[in-house]
C-alpha positions in Angstrom: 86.2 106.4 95.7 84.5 109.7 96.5 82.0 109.5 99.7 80.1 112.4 100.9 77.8 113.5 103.6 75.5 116.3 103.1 72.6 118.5 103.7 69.8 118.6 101.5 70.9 122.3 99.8 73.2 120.4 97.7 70.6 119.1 95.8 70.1 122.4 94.3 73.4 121.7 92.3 73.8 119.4 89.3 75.2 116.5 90.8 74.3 114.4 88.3 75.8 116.3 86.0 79.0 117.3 87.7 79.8 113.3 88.2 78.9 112.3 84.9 81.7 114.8 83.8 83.9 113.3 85.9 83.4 109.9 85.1 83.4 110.8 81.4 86.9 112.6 81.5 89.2 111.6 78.9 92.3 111.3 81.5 90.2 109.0 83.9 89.4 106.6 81.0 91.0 103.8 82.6 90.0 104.8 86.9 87.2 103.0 88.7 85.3 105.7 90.1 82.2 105.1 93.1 80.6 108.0 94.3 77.7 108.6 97.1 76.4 111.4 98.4 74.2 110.5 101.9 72.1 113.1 103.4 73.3 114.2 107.1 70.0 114.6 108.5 68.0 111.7 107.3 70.5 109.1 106.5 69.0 108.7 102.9 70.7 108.6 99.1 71.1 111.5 97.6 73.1 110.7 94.7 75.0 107.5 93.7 77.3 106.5 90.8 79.1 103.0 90.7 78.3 102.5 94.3 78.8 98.7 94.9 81.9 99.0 92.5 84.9 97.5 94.8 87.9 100.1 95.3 90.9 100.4 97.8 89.5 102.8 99.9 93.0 104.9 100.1 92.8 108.1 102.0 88.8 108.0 102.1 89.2 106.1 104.9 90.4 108.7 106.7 87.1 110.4 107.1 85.6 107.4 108.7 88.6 107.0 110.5 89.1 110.6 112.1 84.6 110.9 112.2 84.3 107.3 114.7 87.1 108.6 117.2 85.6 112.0 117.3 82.3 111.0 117.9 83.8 108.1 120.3 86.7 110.3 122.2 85.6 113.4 122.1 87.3 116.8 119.9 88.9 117.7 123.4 90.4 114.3 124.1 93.8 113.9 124.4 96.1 110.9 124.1 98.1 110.2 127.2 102.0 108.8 127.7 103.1 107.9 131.4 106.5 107.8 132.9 106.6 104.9 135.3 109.3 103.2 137.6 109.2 99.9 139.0 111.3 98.7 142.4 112.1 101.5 144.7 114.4 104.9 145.2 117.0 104.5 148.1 118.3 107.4 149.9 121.2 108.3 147.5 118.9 108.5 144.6 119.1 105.4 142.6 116.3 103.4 141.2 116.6 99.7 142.2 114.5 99.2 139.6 113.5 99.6 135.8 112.1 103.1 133.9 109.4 102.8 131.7 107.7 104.9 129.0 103.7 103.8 128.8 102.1 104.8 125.5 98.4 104.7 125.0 98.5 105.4 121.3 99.8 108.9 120.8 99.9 109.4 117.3 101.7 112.9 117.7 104.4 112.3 120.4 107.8 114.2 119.3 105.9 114.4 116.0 107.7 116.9 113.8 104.5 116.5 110.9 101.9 117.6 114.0 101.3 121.4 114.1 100.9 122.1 118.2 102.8 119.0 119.1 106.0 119.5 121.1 108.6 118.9 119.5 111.0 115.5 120.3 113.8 117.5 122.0 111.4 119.2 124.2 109.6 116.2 125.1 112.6 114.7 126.0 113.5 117.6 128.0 110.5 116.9 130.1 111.0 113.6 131.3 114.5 113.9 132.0 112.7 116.8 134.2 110.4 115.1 135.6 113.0 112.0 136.6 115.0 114.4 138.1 112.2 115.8 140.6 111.3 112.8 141.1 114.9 112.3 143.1 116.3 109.5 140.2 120.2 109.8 140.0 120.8 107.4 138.7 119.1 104.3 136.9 119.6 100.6 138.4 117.7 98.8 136.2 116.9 99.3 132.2 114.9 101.8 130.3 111.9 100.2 128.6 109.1 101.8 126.0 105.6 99.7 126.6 103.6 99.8 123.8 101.5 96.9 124.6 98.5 98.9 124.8 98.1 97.9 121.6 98.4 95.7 119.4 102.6 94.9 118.1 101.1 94.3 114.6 101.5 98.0 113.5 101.2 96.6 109.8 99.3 94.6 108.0 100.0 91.8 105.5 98.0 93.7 102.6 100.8 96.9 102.6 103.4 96.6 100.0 106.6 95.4 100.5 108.0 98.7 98.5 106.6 101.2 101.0 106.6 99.1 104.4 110.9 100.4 105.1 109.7 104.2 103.9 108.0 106.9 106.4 104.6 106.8 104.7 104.2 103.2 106.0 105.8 103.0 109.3 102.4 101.7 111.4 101.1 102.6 114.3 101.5 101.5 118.2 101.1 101.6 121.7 104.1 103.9 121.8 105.1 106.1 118.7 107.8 108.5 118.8 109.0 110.9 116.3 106.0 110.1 113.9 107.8 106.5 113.7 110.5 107.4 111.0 113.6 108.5 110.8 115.6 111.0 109.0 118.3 109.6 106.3 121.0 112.0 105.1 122.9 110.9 101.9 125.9 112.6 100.2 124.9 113.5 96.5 128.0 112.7 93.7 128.2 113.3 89.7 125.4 111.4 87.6 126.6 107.8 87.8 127.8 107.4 90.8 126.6 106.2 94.2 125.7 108.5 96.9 127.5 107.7 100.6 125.0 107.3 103.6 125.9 109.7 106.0 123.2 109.7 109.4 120.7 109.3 110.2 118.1 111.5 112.7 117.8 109.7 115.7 120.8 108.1 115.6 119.6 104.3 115.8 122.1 102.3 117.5 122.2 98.8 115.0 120.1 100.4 112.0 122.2 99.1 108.5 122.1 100.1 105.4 123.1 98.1 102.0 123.3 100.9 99.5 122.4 100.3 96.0 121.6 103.9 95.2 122.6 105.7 91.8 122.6 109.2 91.6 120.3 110.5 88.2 120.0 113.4 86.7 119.8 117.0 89.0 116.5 117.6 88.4 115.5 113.8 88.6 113.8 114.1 91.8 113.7 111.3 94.7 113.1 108.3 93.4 114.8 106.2 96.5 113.3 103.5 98.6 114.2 101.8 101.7 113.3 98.1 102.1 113.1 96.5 105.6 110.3 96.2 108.0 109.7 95.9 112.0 112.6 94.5 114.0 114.5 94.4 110.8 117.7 96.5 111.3 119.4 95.9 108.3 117.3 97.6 105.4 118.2 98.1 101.7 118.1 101.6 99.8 117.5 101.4 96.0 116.6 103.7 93.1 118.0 107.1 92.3 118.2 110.2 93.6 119.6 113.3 92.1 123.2 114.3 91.0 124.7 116.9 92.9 127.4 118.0 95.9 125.2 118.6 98.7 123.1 116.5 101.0 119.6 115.0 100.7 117.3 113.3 103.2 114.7 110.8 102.6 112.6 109.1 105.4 112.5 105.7 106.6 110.3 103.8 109.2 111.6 102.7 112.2 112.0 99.4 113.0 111.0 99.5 116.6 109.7 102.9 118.0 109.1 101.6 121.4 113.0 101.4 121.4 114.2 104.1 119.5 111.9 105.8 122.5 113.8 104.1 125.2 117.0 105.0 123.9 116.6 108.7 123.4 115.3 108.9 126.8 118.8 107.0 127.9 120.5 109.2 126.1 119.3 112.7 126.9 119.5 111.4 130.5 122.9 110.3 130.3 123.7 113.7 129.0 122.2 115.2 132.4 124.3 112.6 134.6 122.0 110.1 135.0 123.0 106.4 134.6 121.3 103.3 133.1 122.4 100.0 132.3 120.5 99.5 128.6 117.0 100.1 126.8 115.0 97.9 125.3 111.5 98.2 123.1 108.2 96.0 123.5 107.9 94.9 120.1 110.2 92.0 121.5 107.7 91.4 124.4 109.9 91.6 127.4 108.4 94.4 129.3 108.8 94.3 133.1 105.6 92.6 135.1 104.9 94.0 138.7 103.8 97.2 140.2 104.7 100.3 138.7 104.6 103.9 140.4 103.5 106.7 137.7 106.0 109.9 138.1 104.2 111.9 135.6 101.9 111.8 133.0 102.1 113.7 129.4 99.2 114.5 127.1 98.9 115.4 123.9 97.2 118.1 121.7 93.2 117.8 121.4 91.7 115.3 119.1 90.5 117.7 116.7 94.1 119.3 115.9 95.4 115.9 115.4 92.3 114.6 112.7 92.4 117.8 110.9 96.1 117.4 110.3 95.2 113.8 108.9 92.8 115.1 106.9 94.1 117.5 105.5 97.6 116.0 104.4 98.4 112.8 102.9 101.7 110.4 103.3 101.4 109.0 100.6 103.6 111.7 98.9 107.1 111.8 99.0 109.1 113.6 100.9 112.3 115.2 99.8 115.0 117.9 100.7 118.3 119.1 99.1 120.9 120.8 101.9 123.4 122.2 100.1 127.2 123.3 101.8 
């Protein structure tokens, strides 16, 4: 489905004529095609073909998508992510009471796909900073991510169950980290055999993995999926990937970002001497009621970086990377 907006200088071009190709072209003999071209400046029909024909809107969407929070936010808006404490600090520097991460739908937090986005090590970095100025030694309570800004139904019932346990499907929530996948590493073998998981990046503390995966052909390609979807911590890999005796990574969705954001957070602060007792996510709906005191706020990269990078690429393709010893 092709939908266009325009000025009325492209009617000085065959359009008629250009989409009649198209739709004539011997290796779209069996596609559904819809196309519409709209003048910007009076709202009228330029040019239709097949325009009440029914299609999956796919990556079209997109345009409406990215144009409705442009016009709504802004180009210069930025998403925002607080870190809050609840209870108090005493004099020796420990929270009697619970860290949390707030999202507000920050599509590009720790994103490694987002081009200006600070990186996940680096935004780490910063709260463990910012906890520290704050006078936190040392965590009472538990570390929480709160994504109930929005909605915990990050996917919907229509997605297919082949892609819902792959990167290119992992939803969308309150609080995203890492663009909501991870990173799997497998260990390539002759043709025939089955390749060993190795890790994965983060390091999900739970995430399983029943491995029916062959290795085909080297030039074969990736051709691996991972089933599972949210709060589902055991997934299934199947199909092939190639032969060989290096390393390849595919990408999975996580099954709980609010957590996986929780417990880097613990982590990284552990590693500067800071205790905690646990983390937990908010897809399971236990976040901590009562007031909260904001230590510091993050934002991301205007709104216009972020909606050209989802215009431009699409996540629908697959992903794949050979590391050899």
């Amino acid at each position: 489905m092709l939908f266009f907006v325009a000025t009325n200088d492209v009617l000085s071009q065959p359009v008629k004529e250009i989409v009649n190709k198209l739709a004539t072209d011997a290796s779209l003999k069996s596609a559904g095609l819809s196309f519409t071209i709209i003048d910007k400046a009076s709202g009228g029909l330029i040019y239709s073909h097949n325009p009440h024909l029914a299609l999956v809107p796919a990556s079209s969407m997109k345009l409406l998508s990215c144009a409705y929070g442009l016009k709504t936010l802004g180009k210069d808006f930025r998403f925002r992510t607080d870190l809050e404490y609840t209870g108090s600090i005493d004099s020796d520097g420990v929270l009697r009471g619970d860290l949390i991460i707030k999202g507000y739908g920050d599509p590009s937090l720790g994103s490694e796909m987002t081009n200006g986005a600070q990186d996940l090590d680096r935004i780490l970095n910063l709260w463990v900073d910012a906890i520290r100025k704050k006078g936190i030694r040392k965590v009472e309570g538990r570390i929480y991510g709160d994504a109930t800004f929005l909605s915990d139904e990050g996917i919907y019932d229509s997605w297919q169950w082949a892609d819902i346990g792959n990167y290119y499907a992992a939803g969308a929530y309150g609080l995203n980290i890492f663009d909501n996948l991870f990173i799997l590493k497998l260990k390539q073998t002759k043709q025939g055999g089955s390749p060993l998981v190795r890790t994965t990046n983060p390091n999900i503390p739970g995430l399983n993995f029943a491995n029916s995966l062959i290795c085909a052909g080297p030039t074969s390609g990736d051709n691996a999926y991972i089933y599972g979807g949210p709060l589902q911590y055991q997934r299934a890999i199947r199909g092939t990937i190639p032969a060989g005796t290096g390393e390849f990574e595919i990408k999975g969705s996580q099954p709980d970002p609010p957590a996986t954001a929780a417990m880097l957070l613990r982590q990284k602060l552990a590693l500067a001497g800071i205790e905690s007792r646990s983390f937990a996510g908010s897809l399971t709906g236990n976040i901590p009621e009562g007031k909260r005191t904001t230590i510091e706020s993050f934002y991301s990269s205007p709104l216009k970086e972020i909606g050209t990078l989802t215009l431009v690429e699409s996540s629908t393709r697959r992903s794949k990377r050979i590391v050899r010893y």
